[in-house]
Structure formats: C-alpha cells, structure tokens
FILUMBA-950058 format. One record per residue (C-alpha): x negated, y negated, z negated; residue in three letters. Coordinates in nm, 4 decimals. Last residue first. Layout:
<xx: X; yy: Y; zz: Z; code: ala>
...
//
This chain:
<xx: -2.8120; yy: -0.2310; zz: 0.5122; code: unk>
<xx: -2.9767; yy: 0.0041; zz: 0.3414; code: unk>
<xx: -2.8093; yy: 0.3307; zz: 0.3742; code: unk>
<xx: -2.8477; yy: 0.6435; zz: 0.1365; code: unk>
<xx: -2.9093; yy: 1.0001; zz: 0.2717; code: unk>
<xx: -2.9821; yy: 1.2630; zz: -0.0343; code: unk>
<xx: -3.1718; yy: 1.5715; zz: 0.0630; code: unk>
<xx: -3.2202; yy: 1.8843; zz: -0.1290; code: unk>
<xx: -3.4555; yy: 2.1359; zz: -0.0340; code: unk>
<xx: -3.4742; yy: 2.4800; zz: -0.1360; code: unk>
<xx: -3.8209; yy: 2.7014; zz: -0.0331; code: unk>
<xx: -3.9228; yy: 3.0286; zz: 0.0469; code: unk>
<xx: -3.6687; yy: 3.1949; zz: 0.2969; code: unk>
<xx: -3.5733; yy: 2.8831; zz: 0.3512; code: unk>
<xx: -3.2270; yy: 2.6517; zz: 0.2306; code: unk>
<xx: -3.2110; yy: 2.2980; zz: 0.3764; code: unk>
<xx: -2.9380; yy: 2.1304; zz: 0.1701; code: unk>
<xx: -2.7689; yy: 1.8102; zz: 0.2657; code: unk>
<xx: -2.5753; yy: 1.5190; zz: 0.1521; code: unk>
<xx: -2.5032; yy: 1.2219; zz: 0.3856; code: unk>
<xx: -2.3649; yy: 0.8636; zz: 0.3068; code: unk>
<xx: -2.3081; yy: 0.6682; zz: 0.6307; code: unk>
<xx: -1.9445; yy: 0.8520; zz: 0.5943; code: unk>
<xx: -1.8246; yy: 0.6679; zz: 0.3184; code: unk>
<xx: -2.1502; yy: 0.4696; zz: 0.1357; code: unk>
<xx: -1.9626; yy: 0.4711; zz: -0.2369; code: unk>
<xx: -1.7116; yy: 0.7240; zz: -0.2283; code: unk>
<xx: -1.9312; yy: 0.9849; zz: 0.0076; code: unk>
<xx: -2.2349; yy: 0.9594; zz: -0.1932; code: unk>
<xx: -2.0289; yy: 1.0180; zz: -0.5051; code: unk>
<xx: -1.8729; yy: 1.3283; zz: -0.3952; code: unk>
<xx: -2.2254; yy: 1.4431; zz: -0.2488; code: unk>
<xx: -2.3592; yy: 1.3393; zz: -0.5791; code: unk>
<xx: -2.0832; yy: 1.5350; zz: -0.7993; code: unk>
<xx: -2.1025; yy: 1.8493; zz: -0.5801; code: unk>
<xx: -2.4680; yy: 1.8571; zz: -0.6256; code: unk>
<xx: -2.4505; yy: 1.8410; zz: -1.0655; code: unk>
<xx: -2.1621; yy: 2.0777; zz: -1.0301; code: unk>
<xx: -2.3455; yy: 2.3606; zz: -0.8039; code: unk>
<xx: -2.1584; yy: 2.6034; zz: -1.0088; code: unk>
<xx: -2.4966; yy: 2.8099; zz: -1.1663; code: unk>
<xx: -2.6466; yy: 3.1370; zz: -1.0445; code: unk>
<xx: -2.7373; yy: 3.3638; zz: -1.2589; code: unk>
<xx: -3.0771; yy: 3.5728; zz: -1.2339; code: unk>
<xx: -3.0364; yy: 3.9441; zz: -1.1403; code: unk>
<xx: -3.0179; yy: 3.9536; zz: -0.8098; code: unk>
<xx: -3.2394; yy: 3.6491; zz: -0.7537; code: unk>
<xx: -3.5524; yy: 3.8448; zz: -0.8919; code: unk>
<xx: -3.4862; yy: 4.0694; zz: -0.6276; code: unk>
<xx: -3.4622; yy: 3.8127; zz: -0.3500; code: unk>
<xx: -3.7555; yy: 3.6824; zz: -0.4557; code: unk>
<xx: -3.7492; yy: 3.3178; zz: -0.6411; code: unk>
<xx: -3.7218; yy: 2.9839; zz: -0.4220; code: unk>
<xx: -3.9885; yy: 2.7380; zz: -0.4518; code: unk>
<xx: -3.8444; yy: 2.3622; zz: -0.4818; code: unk>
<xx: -3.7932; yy: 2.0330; zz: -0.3250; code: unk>
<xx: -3.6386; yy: 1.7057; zz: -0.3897; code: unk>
<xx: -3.5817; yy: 1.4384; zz: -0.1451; code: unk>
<xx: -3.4155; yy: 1.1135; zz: -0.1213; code: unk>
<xx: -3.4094; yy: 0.9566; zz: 0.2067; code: unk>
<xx: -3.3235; yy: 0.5944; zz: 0.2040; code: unk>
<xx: -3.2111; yy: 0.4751; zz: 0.5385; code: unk>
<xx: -3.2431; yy: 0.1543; zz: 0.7842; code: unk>
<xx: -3.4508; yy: 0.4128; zz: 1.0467; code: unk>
<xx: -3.6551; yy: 0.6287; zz: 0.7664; code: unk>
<xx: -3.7508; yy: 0.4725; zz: 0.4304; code: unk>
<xx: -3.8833; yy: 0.7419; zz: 0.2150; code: unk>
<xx: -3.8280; yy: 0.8645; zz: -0.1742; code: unk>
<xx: -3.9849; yy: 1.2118; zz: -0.2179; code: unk>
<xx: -3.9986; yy: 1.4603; zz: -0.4976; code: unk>
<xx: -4.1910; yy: 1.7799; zz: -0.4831; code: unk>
<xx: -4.1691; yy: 2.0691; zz: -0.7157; code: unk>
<xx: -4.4277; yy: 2.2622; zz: -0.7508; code: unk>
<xx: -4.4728; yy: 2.6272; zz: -0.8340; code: unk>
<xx: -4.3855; yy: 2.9177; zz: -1.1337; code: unk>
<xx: -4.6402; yy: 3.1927; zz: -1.1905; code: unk>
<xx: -4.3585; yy: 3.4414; zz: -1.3203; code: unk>
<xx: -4.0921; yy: 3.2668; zz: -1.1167; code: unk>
<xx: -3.7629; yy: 3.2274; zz: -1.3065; code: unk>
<xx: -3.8472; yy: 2.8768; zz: -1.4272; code: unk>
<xx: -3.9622; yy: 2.7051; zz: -1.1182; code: unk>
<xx: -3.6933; yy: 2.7544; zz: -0.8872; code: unk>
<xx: -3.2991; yy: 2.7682; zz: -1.0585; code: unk>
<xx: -3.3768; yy: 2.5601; zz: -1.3906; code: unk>
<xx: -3.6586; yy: 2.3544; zz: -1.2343; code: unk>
<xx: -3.5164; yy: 2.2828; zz: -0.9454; code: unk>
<xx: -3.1436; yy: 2.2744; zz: -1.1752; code: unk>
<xx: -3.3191; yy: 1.9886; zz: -1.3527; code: unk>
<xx: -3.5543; yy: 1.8292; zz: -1.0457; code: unk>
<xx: -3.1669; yy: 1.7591; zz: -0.9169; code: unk>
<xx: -2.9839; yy: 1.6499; zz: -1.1836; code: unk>
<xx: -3.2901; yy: 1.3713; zz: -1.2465; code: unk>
<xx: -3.2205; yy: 1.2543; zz: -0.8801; code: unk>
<xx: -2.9108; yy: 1.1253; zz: -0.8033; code: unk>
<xx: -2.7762; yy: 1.0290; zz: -1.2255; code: unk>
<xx: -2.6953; yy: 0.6995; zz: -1.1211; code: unk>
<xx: -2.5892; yy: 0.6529; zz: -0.7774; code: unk>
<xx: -2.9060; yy: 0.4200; zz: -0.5911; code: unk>
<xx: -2.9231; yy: 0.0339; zz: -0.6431; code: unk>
<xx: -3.2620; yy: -0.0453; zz: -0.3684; code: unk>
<xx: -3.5051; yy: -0.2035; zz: -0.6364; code: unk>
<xx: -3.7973; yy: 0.0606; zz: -0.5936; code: unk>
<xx: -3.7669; yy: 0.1080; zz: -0.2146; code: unk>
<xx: -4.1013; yy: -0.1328; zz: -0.1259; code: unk>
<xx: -4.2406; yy: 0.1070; zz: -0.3843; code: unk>
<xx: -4.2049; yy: 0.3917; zz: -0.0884; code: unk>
<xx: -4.2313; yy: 0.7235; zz: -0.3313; code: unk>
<xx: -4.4283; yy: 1.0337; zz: -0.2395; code: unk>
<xx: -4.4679; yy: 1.2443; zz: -0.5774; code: unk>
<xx: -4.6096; yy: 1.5685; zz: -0.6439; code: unk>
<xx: -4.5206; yy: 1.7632; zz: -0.9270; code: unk>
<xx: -4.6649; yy: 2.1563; zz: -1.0673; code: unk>
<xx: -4.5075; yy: 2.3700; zz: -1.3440; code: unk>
<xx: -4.6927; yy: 2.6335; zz: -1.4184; code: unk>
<xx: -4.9411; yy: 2.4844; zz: -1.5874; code: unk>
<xx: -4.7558; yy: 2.3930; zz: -1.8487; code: unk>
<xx: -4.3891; yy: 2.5371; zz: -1.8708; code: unk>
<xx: -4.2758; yy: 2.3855; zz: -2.2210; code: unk>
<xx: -4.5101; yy: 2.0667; zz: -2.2249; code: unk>
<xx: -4.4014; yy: 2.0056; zz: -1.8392; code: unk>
<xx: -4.0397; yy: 2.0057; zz: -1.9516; code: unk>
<xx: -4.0855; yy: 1.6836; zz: -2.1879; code: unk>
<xx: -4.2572; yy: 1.5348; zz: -1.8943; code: unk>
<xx: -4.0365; yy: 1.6030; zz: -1.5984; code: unk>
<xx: -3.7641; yy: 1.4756; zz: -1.8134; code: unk>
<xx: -3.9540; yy: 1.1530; zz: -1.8200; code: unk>
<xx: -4.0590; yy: 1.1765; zz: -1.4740; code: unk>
<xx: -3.6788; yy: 1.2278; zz: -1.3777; code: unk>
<xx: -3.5896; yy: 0.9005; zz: -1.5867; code: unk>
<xx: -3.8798; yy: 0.6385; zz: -1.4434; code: unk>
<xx: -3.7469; yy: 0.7775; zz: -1.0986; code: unk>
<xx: -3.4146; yy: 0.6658; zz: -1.1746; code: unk>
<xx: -3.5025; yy: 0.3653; zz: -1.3454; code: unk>
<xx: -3.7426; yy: 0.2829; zz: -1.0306; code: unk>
<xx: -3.4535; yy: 0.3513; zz: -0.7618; code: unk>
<xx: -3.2167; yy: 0.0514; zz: -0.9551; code: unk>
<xx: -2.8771; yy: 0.1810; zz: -1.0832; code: unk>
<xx: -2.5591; yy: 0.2130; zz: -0.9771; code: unk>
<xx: -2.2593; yy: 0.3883; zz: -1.2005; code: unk>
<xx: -2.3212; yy: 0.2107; zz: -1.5313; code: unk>
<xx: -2.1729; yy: 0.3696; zz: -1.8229; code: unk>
<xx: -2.4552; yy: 0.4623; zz: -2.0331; code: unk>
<xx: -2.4561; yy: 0.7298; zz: -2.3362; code: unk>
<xx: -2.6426; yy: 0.9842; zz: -2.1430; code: unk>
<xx: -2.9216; yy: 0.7656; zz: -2.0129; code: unk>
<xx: -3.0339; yy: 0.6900; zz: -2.4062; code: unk>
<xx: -2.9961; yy: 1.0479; zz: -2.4734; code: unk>
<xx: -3.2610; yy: 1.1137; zz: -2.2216; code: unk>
<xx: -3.4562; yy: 0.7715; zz: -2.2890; code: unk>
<xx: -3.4649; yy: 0.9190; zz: -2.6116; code: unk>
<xx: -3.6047; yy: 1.2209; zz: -2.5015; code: unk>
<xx: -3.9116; yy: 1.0803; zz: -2.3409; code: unk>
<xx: -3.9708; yy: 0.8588; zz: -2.6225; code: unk>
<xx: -3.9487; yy: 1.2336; zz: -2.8554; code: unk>
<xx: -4.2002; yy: 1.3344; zz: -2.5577; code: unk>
<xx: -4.4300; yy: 1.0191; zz: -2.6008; code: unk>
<xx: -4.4785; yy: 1.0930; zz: -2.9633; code: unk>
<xx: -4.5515; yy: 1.4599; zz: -2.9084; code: unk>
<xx: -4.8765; yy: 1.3129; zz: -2.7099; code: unk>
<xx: -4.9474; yy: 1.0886; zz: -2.9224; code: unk>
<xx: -4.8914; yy: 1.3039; zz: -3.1943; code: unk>
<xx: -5.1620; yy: 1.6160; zz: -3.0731; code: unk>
<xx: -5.2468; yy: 1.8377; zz: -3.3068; code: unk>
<xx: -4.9887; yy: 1.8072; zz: -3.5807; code: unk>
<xx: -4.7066; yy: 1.6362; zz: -3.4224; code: unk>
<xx: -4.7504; yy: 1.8881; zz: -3.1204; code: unk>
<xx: -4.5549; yy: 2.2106; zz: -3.2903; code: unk>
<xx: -4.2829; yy: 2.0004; zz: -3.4039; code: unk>
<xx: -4.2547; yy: 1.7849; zz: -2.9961; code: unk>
<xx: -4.2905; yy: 2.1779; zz: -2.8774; code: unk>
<xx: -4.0000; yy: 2.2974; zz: -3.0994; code: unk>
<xx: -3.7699; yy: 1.9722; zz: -3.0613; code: unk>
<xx: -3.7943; yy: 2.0693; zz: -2.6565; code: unk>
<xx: -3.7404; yy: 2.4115; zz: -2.6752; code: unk>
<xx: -3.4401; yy: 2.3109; zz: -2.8833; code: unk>
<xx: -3.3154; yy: 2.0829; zz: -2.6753; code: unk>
<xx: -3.3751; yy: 2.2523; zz: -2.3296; code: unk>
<xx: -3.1877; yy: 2.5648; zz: -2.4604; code: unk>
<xx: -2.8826; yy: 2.3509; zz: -2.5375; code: unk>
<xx: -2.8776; yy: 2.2500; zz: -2.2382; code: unk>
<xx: -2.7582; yy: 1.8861; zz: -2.2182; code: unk>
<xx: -2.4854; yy: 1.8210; zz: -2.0848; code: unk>
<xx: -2.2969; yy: 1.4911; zz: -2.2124; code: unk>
<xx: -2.4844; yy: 1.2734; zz: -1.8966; code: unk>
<xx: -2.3296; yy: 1.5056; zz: -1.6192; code: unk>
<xx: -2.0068; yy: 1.5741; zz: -1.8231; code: unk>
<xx: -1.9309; yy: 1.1420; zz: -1.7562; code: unk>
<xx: -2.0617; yy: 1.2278; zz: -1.3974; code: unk>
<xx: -1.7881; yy: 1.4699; zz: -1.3664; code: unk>
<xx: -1.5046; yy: 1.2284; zz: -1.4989; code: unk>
<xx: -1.5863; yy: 0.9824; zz: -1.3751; code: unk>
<xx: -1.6101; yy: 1.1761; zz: -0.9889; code: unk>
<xx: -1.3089; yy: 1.3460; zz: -1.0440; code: unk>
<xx: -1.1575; yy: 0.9609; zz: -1.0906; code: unk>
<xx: -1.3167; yy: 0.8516; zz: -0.8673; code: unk>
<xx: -1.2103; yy: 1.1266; zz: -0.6343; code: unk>
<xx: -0.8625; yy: 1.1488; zz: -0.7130; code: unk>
<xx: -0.8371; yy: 0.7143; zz: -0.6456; code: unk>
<xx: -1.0205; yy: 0.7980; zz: -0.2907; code: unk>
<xx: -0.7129; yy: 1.0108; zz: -0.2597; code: unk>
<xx: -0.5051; yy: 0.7974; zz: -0.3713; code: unk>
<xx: -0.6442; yy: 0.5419; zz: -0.0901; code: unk>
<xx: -0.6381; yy: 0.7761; zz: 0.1474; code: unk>
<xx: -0.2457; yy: 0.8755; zz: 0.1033; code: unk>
<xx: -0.1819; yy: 0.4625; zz: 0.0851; code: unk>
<xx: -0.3647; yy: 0.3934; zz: 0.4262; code: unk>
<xx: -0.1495; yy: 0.7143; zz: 0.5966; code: unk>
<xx: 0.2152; yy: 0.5620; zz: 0.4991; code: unk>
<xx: 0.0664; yy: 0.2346; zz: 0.5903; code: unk>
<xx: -0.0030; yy: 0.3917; zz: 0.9458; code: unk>
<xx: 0.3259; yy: 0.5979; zz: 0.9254; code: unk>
<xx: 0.5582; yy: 0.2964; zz: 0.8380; code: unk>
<xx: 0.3675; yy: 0.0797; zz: 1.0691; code: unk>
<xx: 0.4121; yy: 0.2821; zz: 1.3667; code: unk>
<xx: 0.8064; yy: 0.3804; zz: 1.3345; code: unk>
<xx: 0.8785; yy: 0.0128; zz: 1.2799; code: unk>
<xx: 0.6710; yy: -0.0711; zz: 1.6217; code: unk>
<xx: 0.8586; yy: 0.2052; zz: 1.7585; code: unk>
<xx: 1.1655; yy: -0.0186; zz: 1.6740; code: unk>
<xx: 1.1035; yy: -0.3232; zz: 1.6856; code: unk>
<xx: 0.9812; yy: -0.2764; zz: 2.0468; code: unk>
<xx: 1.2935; yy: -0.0751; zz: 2.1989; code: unk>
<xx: 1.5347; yy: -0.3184; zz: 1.9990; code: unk>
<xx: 1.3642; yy: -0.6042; zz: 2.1167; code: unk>
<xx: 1.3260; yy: -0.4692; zz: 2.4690; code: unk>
<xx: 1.7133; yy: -0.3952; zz: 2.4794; code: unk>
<xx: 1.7437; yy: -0.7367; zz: 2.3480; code: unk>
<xx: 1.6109; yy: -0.9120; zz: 2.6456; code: unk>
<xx: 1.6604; yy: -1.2278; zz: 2.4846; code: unk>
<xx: 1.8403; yy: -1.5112; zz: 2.7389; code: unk>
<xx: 1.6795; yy: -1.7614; zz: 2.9562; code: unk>
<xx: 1.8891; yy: -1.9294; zz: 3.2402; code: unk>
<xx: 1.7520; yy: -2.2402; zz: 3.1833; code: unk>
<xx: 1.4173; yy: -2.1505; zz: 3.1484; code: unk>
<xx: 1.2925; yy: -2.0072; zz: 3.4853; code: unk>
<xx: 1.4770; yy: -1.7008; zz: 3.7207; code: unk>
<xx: 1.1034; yy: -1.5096; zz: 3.7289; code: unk>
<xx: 0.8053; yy: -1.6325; zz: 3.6241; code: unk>
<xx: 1.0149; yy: -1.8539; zz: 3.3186; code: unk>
<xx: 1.1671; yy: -1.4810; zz: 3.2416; code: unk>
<xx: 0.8750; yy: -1.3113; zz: 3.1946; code: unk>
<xx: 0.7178; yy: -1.5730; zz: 2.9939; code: unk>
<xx: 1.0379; yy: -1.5501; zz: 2.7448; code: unk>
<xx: 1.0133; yy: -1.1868; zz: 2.7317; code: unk>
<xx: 0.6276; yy: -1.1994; zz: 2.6535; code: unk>
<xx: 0.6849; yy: -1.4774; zz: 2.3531; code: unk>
<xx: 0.9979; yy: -1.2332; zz: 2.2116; code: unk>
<xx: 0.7807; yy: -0.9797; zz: 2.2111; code: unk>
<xx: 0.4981; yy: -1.1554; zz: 2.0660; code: unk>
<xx: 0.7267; yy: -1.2899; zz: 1.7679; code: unk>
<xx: 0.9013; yy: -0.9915; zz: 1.7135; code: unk>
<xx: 0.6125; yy: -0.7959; zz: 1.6615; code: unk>
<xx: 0.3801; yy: -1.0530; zz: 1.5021; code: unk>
<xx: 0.6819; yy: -1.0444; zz: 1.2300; code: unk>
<xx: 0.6996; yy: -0.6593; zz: 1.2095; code: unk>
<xx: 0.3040; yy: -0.6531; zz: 1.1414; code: unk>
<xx: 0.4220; yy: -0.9620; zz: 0.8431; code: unk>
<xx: 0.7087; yy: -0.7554; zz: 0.6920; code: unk>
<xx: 0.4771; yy: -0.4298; zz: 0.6504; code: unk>
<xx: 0.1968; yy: -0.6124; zz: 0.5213; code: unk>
<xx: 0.4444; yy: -0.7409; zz: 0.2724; code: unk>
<xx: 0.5834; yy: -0.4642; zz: 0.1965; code: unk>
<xx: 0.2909; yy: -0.2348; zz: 0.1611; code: unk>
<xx: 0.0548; yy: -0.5255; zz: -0.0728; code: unk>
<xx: 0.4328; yy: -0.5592; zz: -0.2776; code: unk>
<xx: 0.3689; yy: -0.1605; zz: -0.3387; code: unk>
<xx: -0.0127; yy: -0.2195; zz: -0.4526; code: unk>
<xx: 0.0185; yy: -0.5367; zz: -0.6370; code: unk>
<xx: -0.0272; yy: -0.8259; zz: -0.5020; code: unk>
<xx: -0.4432; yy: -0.9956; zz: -0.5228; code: unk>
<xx: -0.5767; yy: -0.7546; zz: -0.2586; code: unk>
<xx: -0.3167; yy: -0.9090; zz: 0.0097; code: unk>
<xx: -0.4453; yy: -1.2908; zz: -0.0444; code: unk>
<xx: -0.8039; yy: -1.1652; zz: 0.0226; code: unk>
<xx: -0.7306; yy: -0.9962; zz: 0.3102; code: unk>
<xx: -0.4734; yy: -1.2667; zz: 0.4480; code: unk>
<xx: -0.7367; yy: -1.3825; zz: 0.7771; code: unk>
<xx: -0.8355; yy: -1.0054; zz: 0.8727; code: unk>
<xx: -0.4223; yy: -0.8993; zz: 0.8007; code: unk>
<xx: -0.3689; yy: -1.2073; zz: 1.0860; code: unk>
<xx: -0.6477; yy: -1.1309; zz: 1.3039; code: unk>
<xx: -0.5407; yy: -0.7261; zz: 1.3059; code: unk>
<xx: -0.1938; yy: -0.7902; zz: 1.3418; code: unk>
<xx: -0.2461; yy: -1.0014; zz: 1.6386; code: unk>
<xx: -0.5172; yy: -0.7693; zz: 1.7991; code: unk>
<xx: -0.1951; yy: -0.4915; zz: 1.7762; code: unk>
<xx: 0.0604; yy: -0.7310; zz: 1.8998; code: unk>
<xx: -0.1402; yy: -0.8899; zz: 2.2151; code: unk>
<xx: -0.2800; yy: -0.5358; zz: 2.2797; code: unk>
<xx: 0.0456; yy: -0.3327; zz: 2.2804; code: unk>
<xx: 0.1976; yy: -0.6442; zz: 2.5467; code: unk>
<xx: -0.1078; yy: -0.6081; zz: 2.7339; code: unk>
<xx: -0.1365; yy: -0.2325; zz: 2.7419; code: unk>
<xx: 0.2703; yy: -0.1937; zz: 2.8405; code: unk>
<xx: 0.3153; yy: -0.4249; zz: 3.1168; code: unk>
<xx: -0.0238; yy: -0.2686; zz: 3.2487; code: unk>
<xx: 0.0774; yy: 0.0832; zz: 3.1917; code: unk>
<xx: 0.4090; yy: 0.0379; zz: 3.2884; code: unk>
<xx: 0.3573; yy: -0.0351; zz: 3.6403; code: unk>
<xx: 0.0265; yy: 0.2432; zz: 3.6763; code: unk>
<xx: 0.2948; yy: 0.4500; zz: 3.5529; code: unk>
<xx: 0.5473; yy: 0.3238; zz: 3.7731; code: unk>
<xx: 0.3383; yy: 0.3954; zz: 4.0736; code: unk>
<xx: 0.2424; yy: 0.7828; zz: 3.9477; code: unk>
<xx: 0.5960; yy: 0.8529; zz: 3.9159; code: unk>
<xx: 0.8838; yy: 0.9216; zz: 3.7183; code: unk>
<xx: 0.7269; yy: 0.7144; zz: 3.4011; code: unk>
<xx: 0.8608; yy: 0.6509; zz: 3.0840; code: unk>
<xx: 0.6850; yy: 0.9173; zz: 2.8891; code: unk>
<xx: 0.3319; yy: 0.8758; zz: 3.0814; code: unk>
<xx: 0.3335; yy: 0.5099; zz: 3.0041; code: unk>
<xx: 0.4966; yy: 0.5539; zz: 2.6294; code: unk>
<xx: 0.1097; yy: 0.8505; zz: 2.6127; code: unk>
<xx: -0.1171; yy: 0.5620; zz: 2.8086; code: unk>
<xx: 0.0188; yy: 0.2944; zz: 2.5728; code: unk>
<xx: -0.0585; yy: 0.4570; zz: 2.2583; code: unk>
<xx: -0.4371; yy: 0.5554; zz: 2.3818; code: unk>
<xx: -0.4503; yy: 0.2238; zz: 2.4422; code: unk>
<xx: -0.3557; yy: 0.1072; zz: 2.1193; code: unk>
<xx: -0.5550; yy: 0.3207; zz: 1.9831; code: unk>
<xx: -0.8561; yy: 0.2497; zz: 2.1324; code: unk>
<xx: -0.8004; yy: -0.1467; zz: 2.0873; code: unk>
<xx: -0.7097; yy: -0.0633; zz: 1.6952; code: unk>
<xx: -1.0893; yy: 0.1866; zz: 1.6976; code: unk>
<xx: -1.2557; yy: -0.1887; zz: 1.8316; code: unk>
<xx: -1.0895; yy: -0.3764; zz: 1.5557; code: unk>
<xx: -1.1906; yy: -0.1569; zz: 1.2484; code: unk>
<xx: -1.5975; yy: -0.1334; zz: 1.4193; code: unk>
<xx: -1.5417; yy: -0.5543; zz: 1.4957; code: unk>
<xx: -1.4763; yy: -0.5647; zz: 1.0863; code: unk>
<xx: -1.2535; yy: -0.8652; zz: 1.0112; code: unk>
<xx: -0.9949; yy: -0.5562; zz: 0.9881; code: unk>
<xx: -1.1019; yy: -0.4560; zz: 0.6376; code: unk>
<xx: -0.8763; yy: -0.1847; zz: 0.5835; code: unk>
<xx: -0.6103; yy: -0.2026; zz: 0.3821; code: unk>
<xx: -0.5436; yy: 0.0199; zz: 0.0172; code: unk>
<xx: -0.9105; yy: -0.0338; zz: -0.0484; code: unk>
<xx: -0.9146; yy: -0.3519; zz: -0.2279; code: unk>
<xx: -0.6468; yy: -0.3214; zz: -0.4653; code: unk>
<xx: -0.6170; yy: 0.0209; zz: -0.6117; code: unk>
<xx: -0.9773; yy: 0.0870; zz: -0.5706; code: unk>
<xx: -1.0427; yy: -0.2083; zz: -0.7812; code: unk>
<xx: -0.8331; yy: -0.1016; zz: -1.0509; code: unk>
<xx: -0.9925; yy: 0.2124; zz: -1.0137; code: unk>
<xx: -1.3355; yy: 0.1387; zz: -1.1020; code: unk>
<xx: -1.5384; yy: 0.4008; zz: -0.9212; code: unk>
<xx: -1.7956; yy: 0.2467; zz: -0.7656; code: unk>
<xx: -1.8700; yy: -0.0352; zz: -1.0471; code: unk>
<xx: -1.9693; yy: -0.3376; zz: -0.8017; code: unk>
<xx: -2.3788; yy: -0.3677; zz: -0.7501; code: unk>
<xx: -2.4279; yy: -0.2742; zz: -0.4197; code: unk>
//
C-alpha cells in the first residue's frame, strides 16, 4: 500500500461510497435487503399466508433494485470519485431513485402482461408512490450515514497527522542530552564507536523531519535498532535485545513510526525503572496472511510502579488509530499485560 493514508483530499473523494464491485459490499446489500423485506412483510401482513405473499413479491422486487444499484454505483465508481463531494450525494442519489423507478415500473408492467396483457396496461401508481417513496426515505439515510463515516474517517486523519507529526517532533529532552553526553565522553576513547551513535542520531532527526506515512519493514527495523543503539550506550548491560524477524517480511509497507515508539516507552516504562533492567524482545512473524508485530518488555514491581509516572499512551493510541484508518477492521491492536511482562502486538494484513 503505497497511497499517503491520510491525505484528505483523497479521503474526501474515494471513501465517501463504498466500493460495491466488492462481493463482501454486495453480499451485506442482499442481507439487508432481506432483512428490509422481512420487517414491510411483517408490517403489511394480517396473516401468516399474506406474509409468505408479500414476502416473495416483496424480496424479488427489493433484490432486483438493491443488486441494480449496487452494479450500476460498482460500474460509475470511478466517474463518482472525480465530482465533488455534495454533487457525488446528488447524483448517486438521482441515479438509486432512477433504478427505482425504472424496476418498479418494469415489475408492474410484467405483472400486468401475466395478468389482463398489454393493451389494457396502466401504471400502478399507488405502487410508484409506495416504492419511490421508502426507497427516498432509504437512500437519504444510507448516504446520510456514508457521509457521517467519511468525516469521521476525515477527524481521524487528520488526528492521526497531526499526532504522528508530534510523534517525530518529540524527542525527550532527557534522551538528547544523555545521548550528546555519552557520544562527548566516547569521542576520546572510543570514536568509532561515538561516531556510529551521532549516525544513529541523525537517522533520528532524519526520521523526524519525513512526511511519508508507509514505509518498508526493514527502514523501520533499521530505525528502532538505531535508537536501540544510542540507548544501549546509556543503560549498558542492562539493557538486553533479542530479535526474531521473517526477512521474507522486510519489504511489506508498514505505518511509519509502528515500532520505534514502541521499544521507546519499553524502554522508558520497563527497562529503565528496574534496578537490574531486562530484555526487550522484538518480533516480526508471518502468521495465516498476517504480519504480527511484537514488542515485549519486563514490567517493574508494583511498588516501584506507585511511584513512577505513567505516560498518556499517545505513541499506542496513534498506531491503533492508524492501524484502523489504513487496514479498517483487518487491522488489530492489542496489549497483553502480565504480572511480569507487557506485550504489544500490532496485526497487519498481507493480502
């Protein structure tokens, strides 16, 4: 996935319909529908024979209209995205009506040739009226509901920017200037060494000024070993690392800014307070079609926790936001929280 996730031009086009050339989209319109049909059946009916009556009549004349709309906004997708948003309503609006009229007025003409034939036909127009309007009713309420989700996708981009934009500006101050104190204090004794942590910390800054929203599994890993580094010269030996990374996985396009975040506040909220400190263990797996990210940490005593201040969870909240805008609901964000040990788990789909 390589579009920007968050643009919001594009959100304002593109995701105002759904994309009803998908059989998942078409196959919850058939449910409906019939789910529709059952509730006018059971609201017109007196008895359990003109239910069963006007269940059939109904269903196939629901299904004709609703399958209708969804070929004909499937085959205009691309012509739709290109109006603007309010002539995108109308005219989706105008065209559902259209398929209305026009499969109503096909069923009442059939009806008729079964029954009396042609040349007495005339327009049942208390079945127009009836049709147009709950049909009316329907549309304005299902575009009514499209537009409220797509602002709301358009608030969470746009939380999202601006979060992930705070995300690359924060850098702790305390991490700076422990880290410009241990690159001074290495240049002497060691400068290859303290010339690998100032590269280290350039590709730090250098992550903090991009603007890309996906990026390639290997950059991201590349980046959290690189912050990894700079903070192992501060903690030492306390801090411990283990890696288990599927290279097969290294060009998958993850969220910028998924993992680094993480090892930060596992170092900032698990290693760091702990007298003898621990490992943190970072995992990148392919189970069943899915990325699972993992990071892992040891969890401070309870009394130690009493006493140590908790952060706001930004950093999470951003990549479970951002999970959820790119992937929808095949994204998953969860935290598996021991006695002993915090895990954090990103799910990311491959196909």
């Amino acid at each position: 996935m390589t579009e920007n996730i968050i643009n919001n031009e594009e959100l304002t086009t593109n995701n105002l319909l759904p994309n009803f050339c998908d059989v998942r989209k078409v196959f919850i319109v058939v449910l409906l529908t019939e789910v529709l049909s059952i509730v006018f059946s059971m609201a017109s009916a007196s008895n359990i024979q003109q239910f069963w009556d006007f269940l059939a009549i109904s269903s196939l004349l629901m299904l004709w209209i609703a399958l209708l709309n969804a070929a004909a906004l499937c085959q205009l997708r691309s012509r739709l995205h290109k109006l603007k948003q309010n002539h995108c309503l109308i005219v989706s609006f105008c065209l559902m009506m259209a398929v209305s009229l026009l499969v109503t007025l096909l069923a009442n003409s059939a009806n008729q040739f079964i029954h009396v034939g042609m040349e007495n036909y005339s327009p049942n127009l208390l079945l127009l009226v009836r049709v147009m309007t709950i049909s009316a009713v329907i549309y304005f309420f299902l575009l009514r509901y499209f537009y409220i989700q797509q602002q709301w996708r358009l608030n969470i981009a746009a939380q999202s920017r601006a979060e992930i934009q705070a995300l690359r500006a924060r850098i702790r101050p305390h991490f700076l200037f422990n880290s410009m104190n241990t690159i001074a204090s290495l240049i002497a004794i060691a400068p290859d060494t303290a010339e690998r942590s100032i590269e280290d910390l350039s590709d730090l800054f250098r992550a903090s000024l991009t603007d890309k929203d996906m990026n390639h599994l290997s950059e991201e890993i590349e980046l959290t070993k690189s912050y990894l580094a700079i903070e192992s010269l501060r903690l030492g030996d306390r801090l411990q690392i283990s890696w288990e990374i599927d290279e097969s996985l290294l060009n998958i396009e993850v969220p910028s800014l998924c993992i680094q975040p993480l090892a930060e506040n596992a170092i900032y909220h698990g290693i760091e307070p702990i007298e003898k400190g621990g490992k943190i263990h970072i995992s990148a797996l392919q189970i069943d079609n899915r990325l699972m990210l993992t990071v892992s940490n040891p969890l401070m005593s309870e009394e130690q926790s009493m006493s140590f201040k908790k952060g706001n969870q930004m950093a999470q909240d951003n990549i479970k936001q951002r999970l959820k805008l790119v992937y929808g609901n095949r994204g998953e964000f969860y935290i598996n929280d021991t006695k002993d040990q915090y895990t954090v788990t990103l799910v990311i789909p491959l196909t």
